[in-house]
N, C-alpha and C positions, 0 to 999 in steps of 0.2 A: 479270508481263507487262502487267496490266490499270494497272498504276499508270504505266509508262512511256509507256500512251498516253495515258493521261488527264491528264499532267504535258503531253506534247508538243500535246494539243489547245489545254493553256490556253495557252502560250507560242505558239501561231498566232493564239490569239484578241486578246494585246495586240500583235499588228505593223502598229496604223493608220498607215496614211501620211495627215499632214497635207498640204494643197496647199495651195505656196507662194500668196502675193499675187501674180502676176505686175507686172510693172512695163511698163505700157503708155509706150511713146514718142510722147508726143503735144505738138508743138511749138507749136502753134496752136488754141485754144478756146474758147469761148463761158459769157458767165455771165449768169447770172439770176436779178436782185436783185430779192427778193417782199418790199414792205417796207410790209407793213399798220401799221394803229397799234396792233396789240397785242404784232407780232413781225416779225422779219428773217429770210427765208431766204434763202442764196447756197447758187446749184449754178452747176457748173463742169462744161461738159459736152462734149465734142470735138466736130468740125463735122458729124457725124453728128445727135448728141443723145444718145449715149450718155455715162451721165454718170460723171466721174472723180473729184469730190467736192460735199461738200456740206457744210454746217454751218446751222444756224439759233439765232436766240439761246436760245432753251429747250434744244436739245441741249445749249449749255456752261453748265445752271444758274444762268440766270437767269429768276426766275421771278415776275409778280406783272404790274406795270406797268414794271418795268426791262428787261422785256423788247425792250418798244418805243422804247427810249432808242437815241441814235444812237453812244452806248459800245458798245452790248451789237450794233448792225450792223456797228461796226468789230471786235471780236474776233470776230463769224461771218466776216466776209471774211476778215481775216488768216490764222485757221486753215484755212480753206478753201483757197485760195490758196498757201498751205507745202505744205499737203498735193499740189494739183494741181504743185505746183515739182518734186517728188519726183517728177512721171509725165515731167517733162521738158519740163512749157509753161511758155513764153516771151512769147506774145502773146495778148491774148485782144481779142473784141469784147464789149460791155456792154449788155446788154437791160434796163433798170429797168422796173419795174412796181409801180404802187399808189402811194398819199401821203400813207404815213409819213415818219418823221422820220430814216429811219436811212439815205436813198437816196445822198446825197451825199458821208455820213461814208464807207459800203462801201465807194462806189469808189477816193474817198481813201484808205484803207486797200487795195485790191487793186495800187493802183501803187507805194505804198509797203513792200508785200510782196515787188518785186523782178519783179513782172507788167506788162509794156508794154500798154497801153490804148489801144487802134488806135481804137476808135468809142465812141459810149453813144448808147443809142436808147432815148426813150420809147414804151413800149410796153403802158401803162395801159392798158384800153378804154374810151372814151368811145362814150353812147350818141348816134347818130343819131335822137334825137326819144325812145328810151324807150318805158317801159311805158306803158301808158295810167293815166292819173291812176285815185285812186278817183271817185265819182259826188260830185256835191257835197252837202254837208249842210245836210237842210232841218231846219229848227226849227217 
């Protein structure tokens, strides 16, 4: 009797239910291209902000100074961009930010991934006048 429960405990213990990925319908989104000179990150995010992908060039192994190559910003957009195609967007608007070298190749690639490119806005921060200098140096 003891072995029939202790067989039926373990047979409850492997019934995980994984939870699906759901598949968000999101026709319309927003990206934002972080394109420092060491690396490229694109996120793809609904008009909320919540975000539906992302890729950066270090996630797809590249690693050193090719990170910052404007190759390694077109495959983060591209694969980013497949993946956001998959939730069901169609159109996006384009935030760039920073000045790297990979800003212009991304978005070339986000249109050429099958993504309609309604806007692109620079969205850098430039300082209004900045930090205060250091003091000057006397000798």
């Amino acid at each position: 009797m003891a072995k029939t429960q202790s067989s039926a405990g373990k047979a409850g213990k492997n019934n995980k239910k994984f939870k699906k990925r759901e598949r968000k319908n999101v026709p319309f989104g927003l990206v934002f291209v972080q394109a420092s000179f060491n690396n490229t990150i694109v996120t793809i995010t609904d008009q909320t902000g919540n975000t539906v992908s992302w890729k950066s060039s270090g996630s797809l192994g590249f690693r050193g100074s090719r990170k910052g190559t404007p190759f390694a910003a077109q495959q983060a957009a591209v694969n980013a961009a497949t993946a956001a195609r998959d939730h069901g967007m169609r159109s996006v608007d384009v935030r760039v930010s920073g000045p790297g070298s990979g800003r212009e190749s991304a978005i070339r690639a986000l249109a050429a991934a099958g993504l309609e490119v309604r806007s692109i806005r620079d969205v850098t921060p430039m300082p209004h006048n900045g930090c205060r200098p250091p003091k000057r140096r006397r000798v």
